[in-house]
N, C-alpha and C positions, 0 to 999 in steps of 0.2 A: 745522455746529459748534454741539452742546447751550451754552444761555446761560444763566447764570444772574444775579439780582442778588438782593443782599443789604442791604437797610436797616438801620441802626443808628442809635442814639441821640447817640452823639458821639464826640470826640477816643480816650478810654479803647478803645472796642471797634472803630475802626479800626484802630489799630493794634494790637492783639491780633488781628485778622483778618488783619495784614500778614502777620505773623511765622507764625500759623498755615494760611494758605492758601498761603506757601511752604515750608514744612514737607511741606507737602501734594503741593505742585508737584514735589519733591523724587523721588515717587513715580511722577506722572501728570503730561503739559503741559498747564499752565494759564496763560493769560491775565490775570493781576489789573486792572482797569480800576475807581482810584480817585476817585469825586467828591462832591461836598458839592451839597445845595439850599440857596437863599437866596432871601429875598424874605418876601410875606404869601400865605398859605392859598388855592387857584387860580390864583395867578400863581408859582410856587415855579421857578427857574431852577438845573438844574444844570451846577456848575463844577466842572471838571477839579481834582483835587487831588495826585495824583502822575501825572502824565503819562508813560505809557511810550513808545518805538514800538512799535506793532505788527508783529510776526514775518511774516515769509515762509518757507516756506508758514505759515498760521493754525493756533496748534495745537488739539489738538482739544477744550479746554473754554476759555470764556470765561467769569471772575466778576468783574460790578460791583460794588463796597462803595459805598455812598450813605451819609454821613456826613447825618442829618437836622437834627442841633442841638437836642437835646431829646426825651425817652420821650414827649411827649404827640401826636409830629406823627407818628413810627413809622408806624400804620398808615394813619394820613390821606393820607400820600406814597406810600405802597403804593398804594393805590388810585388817588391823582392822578397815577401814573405809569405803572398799569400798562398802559393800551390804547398808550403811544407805546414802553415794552419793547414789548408783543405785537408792533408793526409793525417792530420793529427784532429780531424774531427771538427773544427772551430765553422759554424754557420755563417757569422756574420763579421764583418770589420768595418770599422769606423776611424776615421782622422778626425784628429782635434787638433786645427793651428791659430794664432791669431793673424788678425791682417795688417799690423803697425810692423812696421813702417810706412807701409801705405796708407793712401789717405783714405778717407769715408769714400769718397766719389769711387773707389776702386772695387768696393769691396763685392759688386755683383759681375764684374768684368773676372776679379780671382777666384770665385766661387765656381761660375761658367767653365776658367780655364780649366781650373781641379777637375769638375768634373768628366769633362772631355778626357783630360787624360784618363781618368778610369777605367771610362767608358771603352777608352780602346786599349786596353791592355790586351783584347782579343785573346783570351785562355779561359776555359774553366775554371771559376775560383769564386770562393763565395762573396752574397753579394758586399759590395762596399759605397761606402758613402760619407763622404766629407762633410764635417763642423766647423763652422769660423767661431771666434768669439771675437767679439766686433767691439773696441778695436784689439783689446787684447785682454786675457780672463780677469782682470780687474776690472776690470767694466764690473763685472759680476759681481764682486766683490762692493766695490759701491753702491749700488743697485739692493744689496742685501744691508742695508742702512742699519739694521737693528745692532749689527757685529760692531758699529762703532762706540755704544753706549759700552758692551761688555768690553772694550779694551779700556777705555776711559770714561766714566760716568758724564764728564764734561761735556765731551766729543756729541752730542747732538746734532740733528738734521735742522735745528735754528742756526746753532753757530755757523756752523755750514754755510747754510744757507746767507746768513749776515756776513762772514769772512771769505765765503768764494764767488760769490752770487751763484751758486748753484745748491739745489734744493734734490737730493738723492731719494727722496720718495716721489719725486713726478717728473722731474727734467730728463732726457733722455741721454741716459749711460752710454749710447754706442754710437754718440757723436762727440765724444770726447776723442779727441785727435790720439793722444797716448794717456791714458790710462794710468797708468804704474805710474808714473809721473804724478798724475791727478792724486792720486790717494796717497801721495808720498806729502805733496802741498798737505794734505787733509792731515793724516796724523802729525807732521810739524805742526799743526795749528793749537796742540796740548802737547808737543816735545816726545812725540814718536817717532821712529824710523821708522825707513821700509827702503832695504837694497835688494829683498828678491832672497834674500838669505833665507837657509832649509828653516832656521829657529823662527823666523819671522812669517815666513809663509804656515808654519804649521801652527805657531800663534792664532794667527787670522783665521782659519780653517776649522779649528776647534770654536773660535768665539761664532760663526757663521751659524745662522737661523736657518736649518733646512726645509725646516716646515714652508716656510716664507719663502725661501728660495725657488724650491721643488712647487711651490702653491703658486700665489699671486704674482709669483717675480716669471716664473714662465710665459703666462702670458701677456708681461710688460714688458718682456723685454723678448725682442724676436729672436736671435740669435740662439739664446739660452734656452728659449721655447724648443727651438728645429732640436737641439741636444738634446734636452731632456727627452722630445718626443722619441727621439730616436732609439736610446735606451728602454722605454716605455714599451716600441713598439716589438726589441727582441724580448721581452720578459713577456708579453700579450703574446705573441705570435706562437709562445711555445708553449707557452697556457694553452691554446686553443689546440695547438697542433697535438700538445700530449694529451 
């Protein structure tokens, strides 16, 4: 059974992996198997965070989402985790961080670094490879312009466009400096929040156009493209391989 696990930065891109790794499952059997690390850096313990059972028979992909608590522990945990995945079967690992705080101009200098460091972890361990979302997963989220109509029928890509000067069907999402911010401007524009809160994020999540997303937003939006591919290519790879 191909494994995969998937580290992420926090609460926001778990669940955006929920919604979209069953989207996905929707297609192909997949396994979701969610949990969080906690602790200090060499002692990092992971806990179960949505507990499923597991199916009989096993279906044929398994994905762990690793909730890390923070962009700066991503690839540390990669690393610190990856020889006990290898022994428990897991093919492939992925990080998913954003780059805000930093700025646009950065984001191919942090991309370089990450991968350096991988690169030299010098061990046997399967392969890995790091995800930005550029500047941070709400990009994506605006980018997926249809999800504003089902929270507020108001909320259109005109308003939008007339009350921010920004136009979420062709402006580009990943030069917005911070994000979460941006789309926090956008739903107060019809008397929405958005703190990042679990009820608000899985709000957004659920209203999200996967089709759209997973379609024409991949290849409009780079960032989201390299993810998606990357998912793509462990689900292909083990097609071919099985």
């Amino acid at each position: 059974m191909p494994k995969l696990a998937i580290f992420v930065e926090g609460q926001t891109e778990l669940l955006f992996l929920r919604r979209l790794l069953g989207y996905l499952a929707s297609r192909r059997e997949i396994y979701v198997d969610e949990r969080e690390l906690r602790g200090k850096r060499g002692v990092r313990l992971l806990k179960f965070v949505h507990h499923r059972p597991r199916p009989e028979p096993p279906p044929p992909f398994w994905v762990m989402v690793c909730n890390c608590g923070g962009d700066s522990t991503v690839v540390s945990d990669m690393l610190e985790q990856a020889p006990s995945l290898a022994a428990h079967g897991y093919g492939q690992i992925i990080g998913l961080r954003d780059v805000y705080p930093l700025p646009y101009a950065r984001v191919s200098h942090l991309e370089d670094t990450l991968e350096r460091t991988l690169r030299r972890a010098g061990f046997a361990a399967p392969p890995m490879a790091i995800a930005l979302a550029a500047m941070e997963l709400e990009a994506w989220f605006i980018a997926e312009w249809h999800h504003f109509a089902i929270l507020d029928p108001d909320l259109t890509p005109e308003k939008i466009q007339e009350e921010m000067g920004f136009d979420p069907r062709t402006d580009s999402v990943e030069r917005i400096p911070h994000p979460a911010d941006f789309l926090r401007q956008i739903y107060r524009l019809v008397g929405l929040s958005y703190h990042k809160r679990r009820n608000e994020v899985a709000e957004i999540t659920r209203a999200l156009d996967l089709a759209h997303l997973c379609g024409p937003l991949g290849e409009r939006v780079t960032y989201l493209g390299r993810f998606l591919g990357l998912l793509e290519d462990f689900f292909r790879n083990d097609y071919i391989d099985g």
